[in-house]
N, C-alpha and C positions, 0 to 999 in steps of 0.2 A: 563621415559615418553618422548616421541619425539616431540617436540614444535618449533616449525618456527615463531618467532614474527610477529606479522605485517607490523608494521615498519622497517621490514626487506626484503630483497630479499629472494625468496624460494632455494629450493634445484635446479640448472638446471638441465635440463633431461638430458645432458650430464653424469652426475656427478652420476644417478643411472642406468646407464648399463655398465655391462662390457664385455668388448671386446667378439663377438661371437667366438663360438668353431671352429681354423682352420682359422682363419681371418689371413691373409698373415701382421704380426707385427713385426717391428724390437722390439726385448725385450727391455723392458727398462735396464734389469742389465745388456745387452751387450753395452748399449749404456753411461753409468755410468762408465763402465770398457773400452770402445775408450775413453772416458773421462781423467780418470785416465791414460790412458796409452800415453797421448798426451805430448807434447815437456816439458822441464823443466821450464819454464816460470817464468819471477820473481813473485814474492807472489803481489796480488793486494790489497792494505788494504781494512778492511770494517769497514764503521762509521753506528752508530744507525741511523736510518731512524723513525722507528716510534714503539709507544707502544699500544700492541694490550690487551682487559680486563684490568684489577682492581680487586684489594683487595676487596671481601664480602665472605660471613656467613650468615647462617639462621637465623632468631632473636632466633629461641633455639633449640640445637640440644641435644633434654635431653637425660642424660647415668646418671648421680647421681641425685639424690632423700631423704631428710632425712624430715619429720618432725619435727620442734622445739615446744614445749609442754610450754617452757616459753614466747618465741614471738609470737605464734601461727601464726607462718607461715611454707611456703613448700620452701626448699630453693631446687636447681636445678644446677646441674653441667652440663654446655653446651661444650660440650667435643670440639666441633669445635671450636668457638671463644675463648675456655680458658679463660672463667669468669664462676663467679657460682651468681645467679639472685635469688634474693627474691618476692616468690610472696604469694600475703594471698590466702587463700582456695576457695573466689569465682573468682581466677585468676586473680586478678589484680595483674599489675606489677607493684614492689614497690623499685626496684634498686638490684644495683650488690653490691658483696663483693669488698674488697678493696684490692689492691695489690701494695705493692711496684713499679714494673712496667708497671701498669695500667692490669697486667694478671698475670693470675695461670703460675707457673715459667716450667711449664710443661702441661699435657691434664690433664685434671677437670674428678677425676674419683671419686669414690666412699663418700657417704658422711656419716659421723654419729654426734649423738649429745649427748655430756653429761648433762643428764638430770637431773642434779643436779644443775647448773647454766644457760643451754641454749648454753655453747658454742660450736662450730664447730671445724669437725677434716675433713679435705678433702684428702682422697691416691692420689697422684698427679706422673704421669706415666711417663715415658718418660722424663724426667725435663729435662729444658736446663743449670740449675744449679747443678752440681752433688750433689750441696749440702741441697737439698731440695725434698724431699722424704714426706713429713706430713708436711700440714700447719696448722695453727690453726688461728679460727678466733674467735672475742668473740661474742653476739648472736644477734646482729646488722648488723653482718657483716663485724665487721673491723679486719682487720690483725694484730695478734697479736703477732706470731714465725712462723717461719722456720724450720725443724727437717731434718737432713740429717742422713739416717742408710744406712746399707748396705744388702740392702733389697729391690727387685724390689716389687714394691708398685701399686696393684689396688683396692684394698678389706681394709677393717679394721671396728671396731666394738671397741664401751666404754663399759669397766667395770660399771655397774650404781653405784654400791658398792664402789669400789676404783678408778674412773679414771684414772686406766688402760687402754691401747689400747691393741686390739687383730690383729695381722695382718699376712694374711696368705702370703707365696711367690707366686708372680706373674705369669701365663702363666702356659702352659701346661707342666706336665712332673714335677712338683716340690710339693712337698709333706709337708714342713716344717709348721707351722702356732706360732708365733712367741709373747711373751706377754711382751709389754713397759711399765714402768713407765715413769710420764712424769715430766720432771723437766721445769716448763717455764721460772722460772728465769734462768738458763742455758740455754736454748733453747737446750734441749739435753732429746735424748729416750731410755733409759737404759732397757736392757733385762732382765726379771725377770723369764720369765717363756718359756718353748718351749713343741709344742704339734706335735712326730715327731714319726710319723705310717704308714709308706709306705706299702701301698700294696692294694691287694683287697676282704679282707675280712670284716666283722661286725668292724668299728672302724678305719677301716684303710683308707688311704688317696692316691688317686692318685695326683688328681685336686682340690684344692679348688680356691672355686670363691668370692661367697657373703658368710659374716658374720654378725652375730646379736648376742645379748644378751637377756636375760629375766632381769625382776627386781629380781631375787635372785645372778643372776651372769652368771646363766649359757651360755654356749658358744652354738651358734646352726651353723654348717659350712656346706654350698652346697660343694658337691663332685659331678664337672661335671663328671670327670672320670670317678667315680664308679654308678652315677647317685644317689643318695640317700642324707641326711642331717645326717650330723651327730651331735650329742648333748652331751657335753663332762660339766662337774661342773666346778665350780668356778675356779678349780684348775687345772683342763686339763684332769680330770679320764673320761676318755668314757662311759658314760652313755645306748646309747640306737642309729636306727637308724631311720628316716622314708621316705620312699618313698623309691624304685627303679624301673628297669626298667619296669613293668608293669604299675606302676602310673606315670611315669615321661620316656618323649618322653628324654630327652638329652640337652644337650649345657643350663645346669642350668645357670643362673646367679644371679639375686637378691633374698634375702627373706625379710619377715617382719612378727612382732609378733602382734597379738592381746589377750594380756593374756584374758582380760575380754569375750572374746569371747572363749576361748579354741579354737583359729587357730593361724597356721603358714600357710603365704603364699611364694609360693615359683616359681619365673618368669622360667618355664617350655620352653625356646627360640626356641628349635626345631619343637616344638606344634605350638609356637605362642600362648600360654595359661599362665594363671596362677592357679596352683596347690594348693587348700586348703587340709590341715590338721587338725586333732584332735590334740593337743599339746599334752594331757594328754596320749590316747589312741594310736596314730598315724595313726588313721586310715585315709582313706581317705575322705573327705568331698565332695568334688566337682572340677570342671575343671572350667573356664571361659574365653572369650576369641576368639581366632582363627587368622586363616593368611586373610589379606586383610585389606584394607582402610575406609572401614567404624565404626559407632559408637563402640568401647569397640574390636576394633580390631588390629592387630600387624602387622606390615612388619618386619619380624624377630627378632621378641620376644621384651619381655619388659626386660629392664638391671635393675636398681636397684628400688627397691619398698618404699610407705610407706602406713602406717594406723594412720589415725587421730582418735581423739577423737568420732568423730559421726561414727564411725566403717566404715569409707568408705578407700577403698583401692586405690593407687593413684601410678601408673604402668609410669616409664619413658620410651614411644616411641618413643627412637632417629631414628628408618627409617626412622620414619615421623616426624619429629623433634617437638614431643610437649607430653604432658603429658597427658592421659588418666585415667579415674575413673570409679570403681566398690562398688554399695553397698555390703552390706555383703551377701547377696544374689547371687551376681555376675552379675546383670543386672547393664550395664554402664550407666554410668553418665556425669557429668560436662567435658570438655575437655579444655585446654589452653595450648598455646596460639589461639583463638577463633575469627575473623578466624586466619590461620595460616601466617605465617613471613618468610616465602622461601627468598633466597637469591637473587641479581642480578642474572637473566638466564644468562647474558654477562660475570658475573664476575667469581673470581676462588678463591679457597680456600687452599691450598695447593698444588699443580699442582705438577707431577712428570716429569708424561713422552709427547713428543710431535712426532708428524711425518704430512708429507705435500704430499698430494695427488697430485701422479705423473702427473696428465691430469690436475687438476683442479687448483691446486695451493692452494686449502683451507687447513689450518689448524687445526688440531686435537689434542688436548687436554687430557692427563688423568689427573684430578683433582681424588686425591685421599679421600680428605676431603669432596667435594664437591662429590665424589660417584659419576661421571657420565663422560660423553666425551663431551667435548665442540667442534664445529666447527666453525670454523670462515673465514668469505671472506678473500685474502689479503690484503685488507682495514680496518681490524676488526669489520667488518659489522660479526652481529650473526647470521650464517646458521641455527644451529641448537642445540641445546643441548640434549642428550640422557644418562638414567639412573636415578637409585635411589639406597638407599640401599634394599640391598635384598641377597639372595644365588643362587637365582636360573634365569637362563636368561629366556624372553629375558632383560627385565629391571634391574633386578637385579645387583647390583656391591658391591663388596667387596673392598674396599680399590685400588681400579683402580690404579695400577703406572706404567705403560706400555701401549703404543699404536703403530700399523704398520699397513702400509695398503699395501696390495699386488699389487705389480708392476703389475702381469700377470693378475689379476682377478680385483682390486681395493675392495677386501672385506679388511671387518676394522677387525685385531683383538685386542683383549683387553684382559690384564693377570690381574686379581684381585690378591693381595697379599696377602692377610688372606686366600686364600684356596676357596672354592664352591663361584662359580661357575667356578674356576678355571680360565681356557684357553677359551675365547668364540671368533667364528668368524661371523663375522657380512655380509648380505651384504653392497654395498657400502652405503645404505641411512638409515641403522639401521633397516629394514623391514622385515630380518628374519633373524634367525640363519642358518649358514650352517654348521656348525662344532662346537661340545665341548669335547675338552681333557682334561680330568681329568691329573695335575700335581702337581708335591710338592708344596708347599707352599712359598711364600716370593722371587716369580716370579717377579727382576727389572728391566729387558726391553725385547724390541724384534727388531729383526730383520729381514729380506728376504734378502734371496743371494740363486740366482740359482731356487728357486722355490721352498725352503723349509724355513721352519719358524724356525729359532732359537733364544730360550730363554735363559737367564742368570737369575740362582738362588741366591740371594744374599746369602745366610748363611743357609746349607753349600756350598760354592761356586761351580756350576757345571753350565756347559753350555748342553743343550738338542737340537736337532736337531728334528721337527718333520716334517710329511708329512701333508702337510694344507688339503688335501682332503681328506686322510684315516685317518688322527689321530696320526697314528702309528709311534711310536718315529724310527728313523733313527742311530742315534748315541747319545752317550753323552761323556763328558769329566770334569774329577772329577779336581778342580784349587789343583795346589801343591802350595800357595801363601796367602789360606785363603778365607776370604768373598769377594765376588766379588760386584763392585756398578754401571759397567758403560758395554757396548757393543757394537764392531765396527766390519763390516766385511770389510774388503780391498776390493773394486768391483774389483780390478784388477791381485789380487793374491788371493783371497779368505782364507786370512791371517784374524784370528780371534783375535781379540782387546780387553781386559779386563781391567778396573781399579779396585782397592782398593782404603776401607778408611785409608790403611796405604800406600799412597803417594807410589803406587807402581803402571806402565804399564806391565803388559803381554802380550808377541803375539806368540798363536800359529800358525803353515803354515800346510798346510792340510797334509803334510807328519808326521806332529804327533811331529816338534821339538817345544819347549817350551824355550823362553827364557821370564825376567824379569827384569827392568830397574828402576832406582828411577824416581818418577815424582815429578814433583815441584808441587804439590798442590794434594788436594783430586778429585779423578775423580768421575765425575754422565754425564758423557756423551762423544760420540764418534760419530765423523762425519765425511766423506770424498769429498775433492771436488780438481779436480786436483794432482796435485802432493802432496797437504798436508792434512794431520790429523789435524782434531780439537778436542779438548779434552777440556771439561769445568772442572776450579776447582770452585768447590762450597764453599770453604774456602776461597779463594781468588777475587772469583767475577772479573772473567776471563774468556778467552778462551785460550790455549793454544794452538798453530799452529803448528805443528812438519811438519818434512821433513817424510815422510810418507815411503821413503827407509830405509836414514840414520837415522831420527830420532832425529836429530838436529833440539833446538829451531828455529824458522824461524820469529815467530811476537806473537804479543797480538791483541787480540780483546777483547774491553771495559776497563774501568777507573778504576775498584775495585770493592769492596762492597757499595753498598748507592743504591738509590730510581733514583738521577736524567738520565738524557737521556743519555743513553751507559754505567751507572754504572749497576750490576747487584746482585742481591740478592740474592745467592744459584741456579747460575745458575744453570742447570741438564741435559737434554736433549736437543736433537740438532736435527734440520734438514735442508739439503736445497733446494730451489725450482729448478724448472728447468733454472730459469733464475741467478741462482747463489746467489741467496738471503739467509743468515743464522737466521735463527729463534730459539732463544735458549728462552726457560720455564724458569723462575724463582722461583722456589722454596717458598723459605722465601718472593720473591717480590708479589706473587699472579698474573702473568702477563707473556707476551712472549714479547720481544725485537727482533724487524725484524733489523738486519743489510746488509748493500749493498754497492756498490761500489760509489754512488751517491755523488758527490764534498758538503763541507761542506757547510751548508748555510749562505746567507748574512742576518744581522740582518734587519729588515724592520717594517712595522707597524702591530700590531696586536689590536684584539677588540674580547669580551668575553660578552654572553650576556644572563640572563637566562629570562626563557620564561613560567615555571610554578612548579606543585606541583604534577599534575596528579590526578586520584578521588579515586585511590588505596585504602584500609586499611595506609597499608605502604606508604609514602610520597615519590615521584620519583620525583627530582630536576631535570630539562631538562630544555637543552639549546643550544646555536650555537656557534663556535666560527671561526675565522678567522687570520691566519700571515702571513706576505708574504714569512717568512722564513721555516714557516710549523709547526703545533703544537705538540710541545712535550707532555705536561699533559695540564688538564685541572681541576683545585685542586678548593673545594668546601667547604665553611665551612659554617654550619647549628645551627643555634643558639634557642631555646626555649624560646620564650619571657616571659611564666610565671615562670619560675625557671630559669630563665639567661643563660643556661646549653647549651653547645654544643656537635652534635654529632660526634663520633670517627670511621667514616667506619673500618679501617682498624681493629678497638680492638674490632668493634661493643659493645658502647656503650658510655654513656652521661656522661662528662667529663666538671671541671671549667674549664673556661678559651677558648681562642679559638684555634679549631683545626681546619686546611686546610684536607680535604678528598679527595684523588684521586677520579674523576670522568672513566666509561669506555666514549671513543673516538674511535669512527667508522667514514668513511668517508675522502673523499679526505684528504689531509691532509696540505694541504692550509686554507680549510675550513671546517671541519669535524660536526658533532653534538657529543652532549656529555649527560651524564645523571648522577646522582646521586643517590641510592638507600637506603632510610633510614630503615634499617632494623628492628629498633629496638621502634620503634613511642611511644610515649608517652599518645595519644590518640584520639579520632575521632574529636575533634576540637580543634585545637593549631592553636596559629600563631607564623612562626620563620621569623627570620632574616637572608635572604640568601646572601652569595657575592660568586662572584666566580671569578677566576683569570685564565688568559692562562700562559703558559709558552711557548717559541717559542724553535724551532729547536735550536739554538745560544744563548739559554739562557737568553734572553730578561723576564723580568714578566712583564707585563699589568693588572691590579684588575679593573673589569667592577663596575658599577656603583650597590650599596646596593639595595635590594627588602624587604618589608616583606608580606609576603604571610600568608591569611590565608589557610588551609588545615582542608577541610571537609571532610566527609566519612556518608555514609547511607549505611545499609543493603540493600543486594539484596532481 
């Protein structure tokens, strides 16, 4: 969805035309390449200037879903934030699970419960701990093990009979489905049993997704691949199949059982439906459901399911980040969170890729988490934000982690990394599509050289040359070196630049020779300005400056890894303005860091002041601040005065003790405004405890004077 704030400046009418057809222009990549090709000048350092967004999340971007039968509540895995939320049946929210470090050690995927005691088993993806694969929680919520296998993990299912897990392998193309016993006083998941049927007959396994169990034991497993359920006993003997491609559109993901009712439901993603079954019979029951934003509907399907006691079915819709309900009938019902809990528009969630519009100087965003393109003034004033999830444009975005905009035309295009809607080109103000090329999947950046758009495929590493007005791919080139992370075109040599996550540069030269070089650090970005390469490591929370000939370190840009002003967080992508200004995304920091040439500042007086609550659902802390050195953050901590409890922006959620919360800071940067977005509210009338502190360019802190605010809310 395309949204311009109020309290924003709009889009200028510069900034949505582009150059007419035949208009007498020096190119911009000729003028990038006189650039480049200009005297050898010593390297000019660049210090942090200012930080543009902030760390947010949607108060719940539901993907896991389990009922507990002993607490009788719906517990929710919020794949974004990486917590998983307890809420009871008429949606009230009654807190997060507990984590060693305030989060799920990886994404919050799939949930089951052993219904013999109430506890929790959560597949947790992705982990940044290798050693954590299954957690286990007991049925409160607290943390109780850790389980590390070796086994990509999104799906799993308890034995009700033997608290057993069942747990298939992860992602497409993997066939295996895997049975643990569980030792908790080890904290260790022993294989007992393996359910291993490749192919695509009655019984056989290409894909599985979701798994469930019955009270007798038996296993029930969605086969995206083959489109159907399969239902194998206790002990892994293939039983029987239901649904295929006539009942079931594709891209299966959750099921759930309702013995008492004789149904299995089964979340049908490509429909946007969910699929009732005869359990006994298999036959089909009924569809419910559809694509689109209103009551009992999906923006690309519901992920994992469940069914409560009153037979009501209860569909996690993470497009739209919140939970939707079906009686057994399939007419929808209750929805929460009620109204919904959207993110800061300003803020980012996982940010990949960035690039800077040649005319304008704004800044664009692919937040990959956050599902959309951010734009931003060079002040970090909010132009605009565009996107949601979905597969298909114009809205639509799959895991965005690439963004360019065309020198010659100024359209935006945008590579989703999960595949459909693929390759989209925008024009410049988001207002229609001009072009979509269907290409491989797991698309990590883009670029323009010459007037064609080349993409770099991370894994398997290939770089693609296509034509932005026909589609039509031009060239490609397979890496002899592995998965590729990062993408640079020389304006000057039209020398193609690649990084690995095994600390390795590549550069091909259009004549086709290939050489490769260690690098000191992991590359996720490639930028050229003058005579040098800048290369971010994302391990290092760095730029690296190479002599863009030879290839010789030349300088650093930024302090390491950390939060404060010029450290950076997973730095990734790169761009710079026309005025020489380097803008590098932060990854892990949720934010962009504009660096410049601008002498370091003197420390001077600063004053910090908030100014209210807003009439939101959600609580929005706004305020002004002022340094003479120029404001680095502007850090916010929010306290709930009837549970003492403070909120956590960054982890989104409510934590003892007090936390400081990055505010976004737009505006001069003497004297900017700032704002605070509490995602996660506690309810339509609290009063909290606000203080809010600047920090200056030079490191000065100043803490303005405490408020406590009440925050009201009424329906519209």
């Amino acid at each position: 969805m395309t949204r311009v704030l109020p309290h924003h400046r709009s889009v200028p009418r510069r900034a949505l035309l582009a150059a007419a057809p035949g208009a007498a222009l020096i190119s911009p990549h000729d003028k990038a390449a006189a650039a480049a090709r200009g005297d050898r000048a010593a390297y000019v350092p660049l210090r942090a200037q200012r930080i543009i967004g902030a760390p947010t999340t949607p108060g719940l971007a539901a993907w896991g879903l389990a009922y507990n039968p002993v607490s009788d509540e719906l517990a929710v895995g919020d794949y974004v934030a990486r917590q998983v939320r307890r809420y009871g049946r008429d949606g009230s929210y009654r807190g997060d699970f507990t984590n060693p470090s305030g989060q799920v050690p990886g994404v919050a995927s799939a949930l089951s419960v052993d219904a013999r005691d109430g506890s929790y088993y959560l597949a947790v993806t992705g982990s940044t701990s290798a050693a954590t694969d299954v957690v286990k929680y007991a049925p409160d919520g607290s943390y109780l093990a850790g389980f590390g296998i070796d086994q990509l993990v999104a799906w799993l299912a308890v034995d009700p009979t033997t608290g057993d897990l069942w747990i298939p392998d992860a992602f497409g193309g993997r066939t295996v489905i895997r049975r643990y016993a569980v030792d908790l006083a080890a904290q260790r998941l022993t294989q007992v049993a393996t359910i291993d049927r490749p192919g695509t007959g009655p019984g056989q396994v290409r894909w599985a997704t979701g798994v469930a169990t019955d009270a007798a034991g038996r296993l029930y497993v969605v086969d995206t691949g083959n489109v159907t359920v399969h239902v194998f006993d206790a002990a892994g003997s293939w039983l029987r199949d239901l649904g295929d491609r006539t009942s079931l559109a594709g891209d299966l993901r959750g099921i759930a059982l309702d013995e008492d009712l004789d149904r299995v439901y089964v979340s049908n993603a490509a429909g946007a439906t969910v699929a009732a079954f005869a359990l006994n019979s298999g036959s089909l029951v009924a569809h419910f459901g559809g694509e689109g934003t209103g009551p009992g509907q999906f923006v690309d399907g519901a992920r994992q399911l469940a069914v409560t006691p009153d037979h009501r079915i209860w569909a996690a819709d993470y497009g739209l980040r919140r939970v939707v309900s079906f009686d057994a009938d399939g007419v929808a019902g209750p929805v929460f969170p009620n109204p919904g809990l959207p993110e800061d528009p300003a803020g980012l969630a996982v940010p990949r890729g960035l690039a800077v519009d040649p005319v304008t100087g704004e800044v664009l965003v692919a937040d990959g988490f956050g599902q959309s393109i951010t734009r931003y003034a060079a002040d970090g004033s909010l132009v605009q934000r565009f996107g949601r999830r979905g597969s298909t444009p114009p809205e639509g975005m799959n895991y965005p982690k690439a963004v360019a905009v065309d020198p010659l035309t100024r359209n935006v295009w945008v590579a989703n990394h999960e595949g459909a809607p693929h390759l989209v080109g925008f024009t410049p103000d988001f207002g229609a599509v001009v072009r979509q090329i269907v290409a491989p999947r797991f698309t990590l950046d883009l670029k323009f050289f010459r007037g064609l758009l080349y993409t770099l495929q991370t894994t398997p590493g290939a770089v693609r040359v296509y034509n932005p007005t026909t589609g039509a791919l031009v060239r490609q080139w397979k890496s002899p070196i592995g998965a590729l992370t990062a993408l640079g075109i020389d304006p000057a040599t039209g020398n193609i630049w690649v990084t690995t996550s095994k600390r390795r540069l590549g550069i091909l030269t259009p004549a086709g020779r290939f050489r490769s070089i260690a690098l000191g650090g992991v590359g996720a970005g490639v930028a050229f300005r003058g005579a040098e390469a800048y290369v971010s490591d994302s391990a290092g929370g760095r730029i690296r400056v190479l002599d863009r000939v030879t290839l010789a370190a030349k300088a650093v840009v930024g302090s390491g890894s950390g939060t404060g002003l010029g450290q950076l967080s997973g730095p990734s992508a790169l761009d710079f303005d026309a005025a020489g200004r380097l803008y590098v995304v932060e990854l892990r920091g949720g934010r962009v860091t504009a660096f410049g040439t601008e002498a370091a500042p003197e420390a001077g007086s600063a004053v910090v002041t908030v100014t209210g609550l807003g009439t939101a659902y959600q609580p929005m802390v706004t305020g002004t601040a002022s340094a003479a050195a120029g404001v680095a953050h502007v850090e916010v901590s929010v306290t709930d005065q009837a549970s003492g409890r403070c909120f956590d922006a960054a982890k989104n959620r409510w934590v003892a003790g007090a936390v400081w919360s990055r505010a976004v800071v737009w505006g001069p940067v003497t004297a900017p405004s700032w704002r605070l977005t509490v995602q996660l509210p506690l309810g339509p009338d609290r009063v909290y405890a606000v203080t809010a502190r600047v920090v200056d360019r030079a490191g000065r802190v100043v803490v303005g004077p405490a408020a406590t605010l009440r925050h009201t809310w009424a329906p519209a």
